[in-house]
C-alpha distance (Angstrom), angle and dihedral (degrees) to the residues before:
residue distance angle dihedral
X1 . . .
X2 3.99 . .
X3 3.19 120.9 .
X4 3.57 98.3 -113.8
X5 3.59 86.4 64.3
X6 3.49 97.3 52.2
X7 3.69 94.8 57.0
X8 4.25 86.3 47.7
X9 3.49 90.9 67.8
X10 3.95 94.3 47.9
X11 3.85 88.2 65.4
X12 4.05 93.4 81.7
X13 3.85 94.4 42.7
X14 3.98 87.7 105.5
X15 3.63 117.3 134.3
X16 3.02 112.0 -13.9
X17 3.93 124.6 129.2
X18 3.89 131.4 -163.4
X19 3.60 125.7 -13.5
X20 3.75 111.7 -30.4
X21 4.40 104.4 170.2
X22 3.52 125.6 144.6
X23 3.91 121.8 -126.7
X24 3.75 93.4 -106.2
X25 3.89 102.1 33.1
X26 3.19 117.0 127.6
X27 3.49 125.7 -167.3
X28 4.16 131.5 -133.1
X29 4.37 89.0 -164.0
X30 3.55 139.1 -4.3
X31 3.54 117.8 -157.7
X32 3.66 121.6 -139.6
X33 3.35 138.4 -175.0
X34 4.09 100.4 32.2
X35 4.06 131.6 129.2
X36 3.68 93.1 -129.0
X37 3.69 117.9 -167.4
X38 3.85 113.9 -144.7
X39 3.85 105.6 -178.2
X40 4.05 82.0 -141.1
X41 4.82 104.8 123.9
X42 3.83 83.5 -145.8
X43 3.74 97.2 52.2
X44 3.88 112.3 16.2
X45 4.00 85.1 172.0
X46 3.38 159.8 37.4
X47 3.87 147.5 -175.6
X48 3.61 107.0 -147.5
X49 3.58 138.2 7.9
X50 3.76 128.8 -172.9
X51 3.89 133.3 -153.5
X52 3.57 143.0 -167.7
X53 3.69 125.9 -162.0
X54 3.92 97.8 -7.5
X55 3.63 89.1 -50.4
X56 3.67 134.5 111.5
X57 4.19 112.0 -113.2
X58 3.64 104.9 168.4
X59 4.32 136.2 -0.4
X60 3.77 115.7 -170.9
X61 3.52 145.2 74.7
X62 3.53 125.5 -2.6
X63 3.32 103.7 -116.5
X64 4.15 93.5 41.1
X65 3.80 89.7 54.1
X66 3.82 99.4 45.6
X67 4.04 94.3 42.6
X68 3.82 75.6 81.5
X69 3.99 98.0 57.6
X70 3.78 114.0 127.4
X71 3.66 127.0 -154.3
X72 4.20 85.9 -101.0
X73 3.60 90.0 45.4
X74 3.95 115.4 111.5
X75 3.99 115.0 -148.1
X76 3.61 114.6 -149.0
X77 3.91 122.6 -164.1
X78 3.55 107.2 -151.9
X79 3.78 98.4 -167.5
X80 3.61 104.1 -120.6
X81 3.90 97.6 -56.7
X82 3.31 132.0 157.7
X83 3.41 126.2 -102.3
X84 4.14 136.3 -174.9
X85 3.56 136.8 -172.3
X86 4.01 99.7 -108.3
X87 3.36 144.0 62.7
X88 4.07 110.3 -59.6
């Protein structure tokens, strides 16, 4: 996944805090490794966030977000950088 794309998907982190996944989601990447900014007082960060289909499916911890990884699911270590909710 090119870079470029990996800061796409950061645009709809927003506000959203913890784990939020549906039973049956299923994601195409989950990001790891990343200083993601949430805008959210309770949780002002996060480690990993995963998405599906352009769409955020979970923010949180590492190890929350990727106990959802599915065999089709690409992981993508994003080396510590920064990311914000927003367009980049």
């Amino acid at each position: 996944m090119s870079t470029a794309t990996a800061r796409g998907v950061s645009v709809a982190v927003g506000l959203l805090v913890g784990v939020i996944m549906t039973a049956h989601a299923a994601p195409d990447a989950i990001f790891i490794n990343a200083q993601v900014f949430t805008a959210d007082e309770a949780r002002p960060a996060a480690q990993a966030f995963a998405v599906e289909g352009g769409r955020i499916l979970a923010i949180g911890e590492q190890d929350e977000v990727l106990a959802h990884k599915r065999p089709h699911t690409q992981v993508v270590d994003l080396q510590g950088r920064a990311r914000a909710a927003g367009p980049d």
